[in-house]
N, C-alpha and C positions, 0 to 999 in steps of 0.2 A: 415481166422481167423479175427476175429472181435477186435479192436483196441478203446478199451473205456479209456477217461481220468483216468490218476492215482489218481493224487491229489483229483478230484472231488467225485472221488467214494467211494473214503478212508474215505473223510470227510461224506458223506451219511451212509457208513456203520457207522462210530461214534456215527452221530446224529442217527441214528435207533436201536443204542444200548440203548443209552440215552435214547431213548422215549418209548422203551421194559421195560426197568428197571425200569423207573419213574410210566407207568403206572403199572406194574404188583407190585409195591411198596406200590402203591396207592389200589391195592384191601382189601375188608371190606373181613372179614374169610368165610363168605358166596356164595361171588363170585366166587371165588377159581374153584367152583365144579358146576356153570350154563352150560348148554348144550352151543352148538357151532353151526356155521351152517355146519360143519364140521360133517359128522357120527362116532358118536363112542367119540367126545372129547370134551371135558370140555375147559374151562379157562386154568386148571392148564396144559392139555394134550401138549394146545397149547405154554404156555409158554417152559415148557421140550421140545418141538420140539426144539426149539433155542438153549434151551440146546446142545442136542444131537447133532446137526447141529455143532455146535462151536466147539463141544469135540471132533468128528471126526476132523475138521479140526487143533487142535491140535494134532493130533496121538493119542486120546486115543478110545480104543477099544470098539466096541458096547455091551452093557449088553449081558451076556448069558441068555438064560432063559428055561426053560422048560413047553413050551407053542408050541402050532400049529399055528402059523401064520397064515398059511394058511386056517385055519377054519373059521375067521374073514371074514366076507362079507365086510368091508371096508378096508379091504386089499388087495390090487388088483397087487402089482407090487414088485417087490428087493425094491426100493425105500420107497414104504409102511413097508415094515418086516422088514428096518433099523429103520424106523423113530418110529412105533409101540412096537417095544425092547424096545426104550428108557423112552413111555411113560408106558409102562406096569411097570418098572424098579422102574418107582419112582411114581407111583398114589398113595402111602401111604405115600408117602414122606409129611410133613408138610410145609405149606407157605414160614417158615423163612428157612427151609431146600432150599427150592425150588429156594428162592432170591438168599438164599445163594451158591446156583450151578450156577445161571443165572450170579453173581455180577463176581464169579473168572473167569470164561469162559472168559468172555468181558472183564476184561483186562488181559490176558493174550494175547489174540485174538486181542485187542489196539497194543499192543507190538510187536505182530507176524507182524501186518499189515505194523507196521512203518520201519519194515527190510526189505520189500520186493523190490527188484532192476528192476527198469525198466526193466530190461532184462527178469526177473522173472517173472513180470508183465502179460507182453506181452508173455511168452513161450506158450505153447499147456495143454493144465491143460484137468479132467473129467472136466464136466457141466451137469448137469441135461438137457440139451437141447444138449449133442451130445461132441463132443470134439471141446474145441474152446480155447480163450484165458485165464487165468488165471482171466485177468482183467474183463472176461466177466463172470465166474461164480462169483466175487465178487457183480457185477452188480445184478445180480440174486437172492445172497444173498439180498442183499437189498430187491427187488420186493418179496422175501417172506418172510421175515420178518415184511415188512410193510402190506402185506397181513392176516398176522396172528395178527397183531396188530388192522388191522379192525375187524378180527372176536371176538378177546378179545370187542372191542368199542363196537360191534353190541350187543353181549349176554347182555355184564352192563349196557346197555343204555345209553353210552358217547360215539357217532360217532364223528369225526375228523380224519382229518389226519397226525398229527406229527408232525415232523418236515418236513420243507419245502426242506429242501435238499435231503432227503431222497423221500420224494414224488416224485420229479420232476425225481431223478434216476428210481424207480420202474418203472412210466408212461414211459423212457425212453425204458424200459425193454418189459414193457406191449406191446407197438404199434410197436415193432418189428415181432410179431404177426400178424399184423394183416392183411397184403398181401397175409399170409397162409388162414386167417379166409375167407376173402374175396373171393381169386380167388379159392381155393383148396377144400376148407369145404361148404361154399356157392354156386360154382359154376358161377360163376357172367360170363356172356359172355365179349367176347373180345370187346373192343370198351367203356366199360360201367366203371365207376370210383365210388366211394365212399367215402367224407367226413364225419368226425368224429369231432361233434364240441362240445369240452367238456368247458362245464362250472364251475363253483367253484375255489377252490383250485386245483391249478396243469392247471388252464386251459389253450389250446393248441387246436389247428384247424390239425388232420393229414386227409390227402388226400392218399386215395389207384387207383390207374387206374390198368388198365386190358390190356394190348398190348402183346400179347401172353401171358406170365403169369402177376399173378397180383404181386402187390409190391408199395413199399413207393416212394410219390414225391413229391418236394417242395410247390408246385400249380400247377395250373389244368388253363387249354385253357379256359373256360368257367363252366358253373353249376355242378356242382356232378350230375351225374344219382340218385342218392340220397344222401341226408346229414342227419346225423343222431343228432340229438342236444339232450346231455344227461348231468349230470352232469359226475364229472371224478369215484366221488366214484358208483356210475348207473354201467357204463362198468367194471370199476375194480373188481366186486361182479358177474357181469353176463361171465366174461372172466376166475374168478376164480372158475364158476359152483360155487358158494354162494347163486345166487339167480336167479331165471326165471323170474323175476319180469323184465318187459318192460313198466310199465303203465307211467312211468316219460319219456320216451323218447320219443320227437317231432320228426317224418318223413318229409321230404320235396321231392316229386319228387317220384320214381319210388316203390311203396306200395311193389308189389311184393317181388323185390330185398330187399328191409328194411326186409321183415320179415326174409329171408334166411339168411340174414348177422346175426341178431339175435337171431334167432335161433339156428344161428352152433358158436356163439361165447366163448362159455367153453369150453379153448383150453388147460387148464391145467389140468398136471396130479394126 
């Protein structure tokens, strides 16, 4: 069970409400309805994800609908034909309708967050990544929230990253990954390690080695068998299957391994 700060998480998810709100506030009526790099969603698609996200996690029930999920080619999982409900549910829905789902969610959800007891915190909760701790699918909230607020950035042509507390959680979220990426999906041999040295906002140096399996360490005896030098939003778009775009990222050291690690890095679902 994974053991992530209370305090620190609480206030990330806040600021990534905040920064959901303020921008999806800030949309001109047009935007609303621009593609995504996302198939099948819009602007608006992506905001109602949060939506729905937030509404389950208050107890309210997923839309009924009388639709074939399953006939959607970008529906692939349970996961998809929750989240797909929600946005089928309200794609007529109006802008100021749409705030107006997004605004109560969030604090209702403020509310919910500030009751939860260490104890609670820390129990055995779902997670989209397996059963773990409470605090860790909050974590995760974050990392796709702030995921979906890059795609909203990307469509309207205002990239950035938010707020800075919320970034540094997502990144947190993100390079727990990437041990899987490296030694499982890539195949890297035993012996061989992998730095990741992100630039921009969020930036952090993480280091993967390979000793029977691979996995996260603080540094490394000497050079990465390759270091990958990208910015942070570069990986967070190619980790999110966003984008196959590699042309910004510097290799240093072993060509081959770089391409594999890159290659197999859209680890989410």
């Amino acid at each position: 069970m994974t053991h992530v700060d209370q305090q620190r998480t609480t206030a990330a998810v806040a600021a990534q409400f905040e920064a959901i709100e303020a921008l999806a506030a800030g949309l001109a009526p047009d935007e609303w309805h621009l593609p995504t790099a996302l198939p099948g969603w819009d602007v608006q698609a992506n905001v109602v994800h949060v939506i729905g996200t937030e509404a389950m996690l208050l107890g309210e029930p997923a839309p009924s609908l009388d639709v074939d999920l399953d006939a959607l080619d970008h529906v692939r999982n349970d996961i998809g034909k929750f989240n797909e409900a929600w946005v089928i549910a309200m794609a007529d829905a109006s802008p100021a309708e749409v705030l107006d789902g997004l605004r109560r969610r969030i604090a209702e959800r403020v509310e919910a967050l500030a009751a939860v007891t260490p104890e609670a915190w820390d129990s055995e909760s779902f997670t989209p990544a397996g059963p773990d701790t409470f605090g860790r699918f909050m974590r995760i909230r974050v990392m796709d929230m702030w995921m979906h607020e890059q795609d909203i950035r990307e469509a309207i042509g205002q990239p950035g990253h938010g707020r800075p507390e919320a970034t540094e959680a997502a990144l947190d979220e993100i390079v727990t990954a990437l041990g899987y990426v490296v030694g499982k999906r890539a195949g890297a041999p035993d012996g061989s390690s992998v730095t990741f040295d992100l630039t921009g906002e969020g930036a952090r140096r993480v280091h993967v080695a390979v000793d029977g399996r691979a996995g996260l360490v603080d540094s490394l005896p000497g050079p990465a068998t390759v270091t990958l030098r990208m910015p942070t939003l570069t990986l967070t778009r190619l980790a999110g299957g966003r984008s196959t775009d590699t042309s910004g990222v510097e290799v240093t050291g072993d060509a081959d391994l770089a391409h594999k690690v890159l290659a197999n890095l859209a680890f989410m679902i």
